[in-house]
N, C-alpha and C positions, 0 to 999 in steps of 0.2 A: 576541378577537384579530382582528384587521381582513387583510385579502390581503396585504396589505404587510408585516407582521410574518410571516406564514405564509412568506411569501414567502421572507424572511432568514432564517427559520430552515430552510428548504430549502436556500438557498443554502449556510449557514455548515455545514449537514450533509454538504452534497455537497465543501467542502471540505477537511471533515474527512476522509473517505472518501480525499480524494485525497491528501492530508500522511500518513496514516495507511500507505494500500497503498503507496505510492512509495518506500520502502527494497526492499520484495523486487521491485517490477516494475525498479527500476535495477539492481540484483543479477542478476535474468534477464537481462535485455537485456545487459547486461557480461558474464557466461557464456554465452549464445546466440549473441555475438558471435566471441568467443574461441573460441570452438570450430568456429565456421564458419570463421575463419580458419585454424584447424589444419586443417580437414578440409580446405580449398584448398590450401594448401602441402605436404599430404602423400597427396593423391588418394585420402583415403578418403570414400566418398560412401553410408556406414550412416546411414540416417535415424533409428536410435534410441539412438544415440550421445550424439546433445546430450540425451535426457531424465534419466538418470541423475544425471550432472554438475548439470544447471540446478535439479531437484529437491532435490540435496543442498544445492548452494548458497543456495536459495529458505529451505530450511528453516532452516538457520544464519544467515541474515540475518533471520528473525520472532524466531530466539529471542535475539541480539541486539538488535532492536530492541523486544524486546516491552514494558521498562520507557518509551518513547517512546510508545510507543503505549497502554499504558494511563493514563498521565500526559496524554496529549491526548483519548483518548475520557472520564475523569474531568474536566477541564475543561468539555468541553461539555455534560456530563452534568448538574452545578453550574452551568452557562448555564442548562440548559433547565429545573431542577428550582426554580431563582431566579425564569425566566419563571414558571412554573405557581402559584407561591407567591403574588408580586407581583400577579399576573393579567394579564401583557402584557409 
């Protein structure tokens, strides 16, 4: 395997990594949101307010997307087990 392949397979990993995590981290950000803005509009200023809510939500959005996400990590998986076989 030469830098250049090493390379791509770094790259396609790291983007896997990021197709992968970006259901729950949009899901956070969309309840971390929302809750900042209630906490603005109704002057409550509890700092452990949002963790509750954004936890629950984190968690139902993995177990929702968990058939995406293993259907994309078994893809690359079948890339990289194709590379190892082929030899490159």
């Amino acid at each position: 395997m030469t830098g250049a392949e090493a390379l791509d397979v770094a790259r396609e990993g790291i983007w896997v990594l990021i197709i992968v995590s970006a259901p729950m981290m949009i899901v956070g950000l969309v309840v971390g949101v929302v809750i900042a803005l209630f906490q603005a509009l109704t002057q409550i200023q509890e700092m452990t307010l949002v963790f509750v809510p954004k936890i629950l939500a984190i968690f139902v959005a993995l177990l929702v997307s968990l058939p995406f996400i293993g259907a994309t990590m078994n893809g690359y998986m079948l890339k990289l087990a194709d590379m190892i076989v082929t030899g490159g």
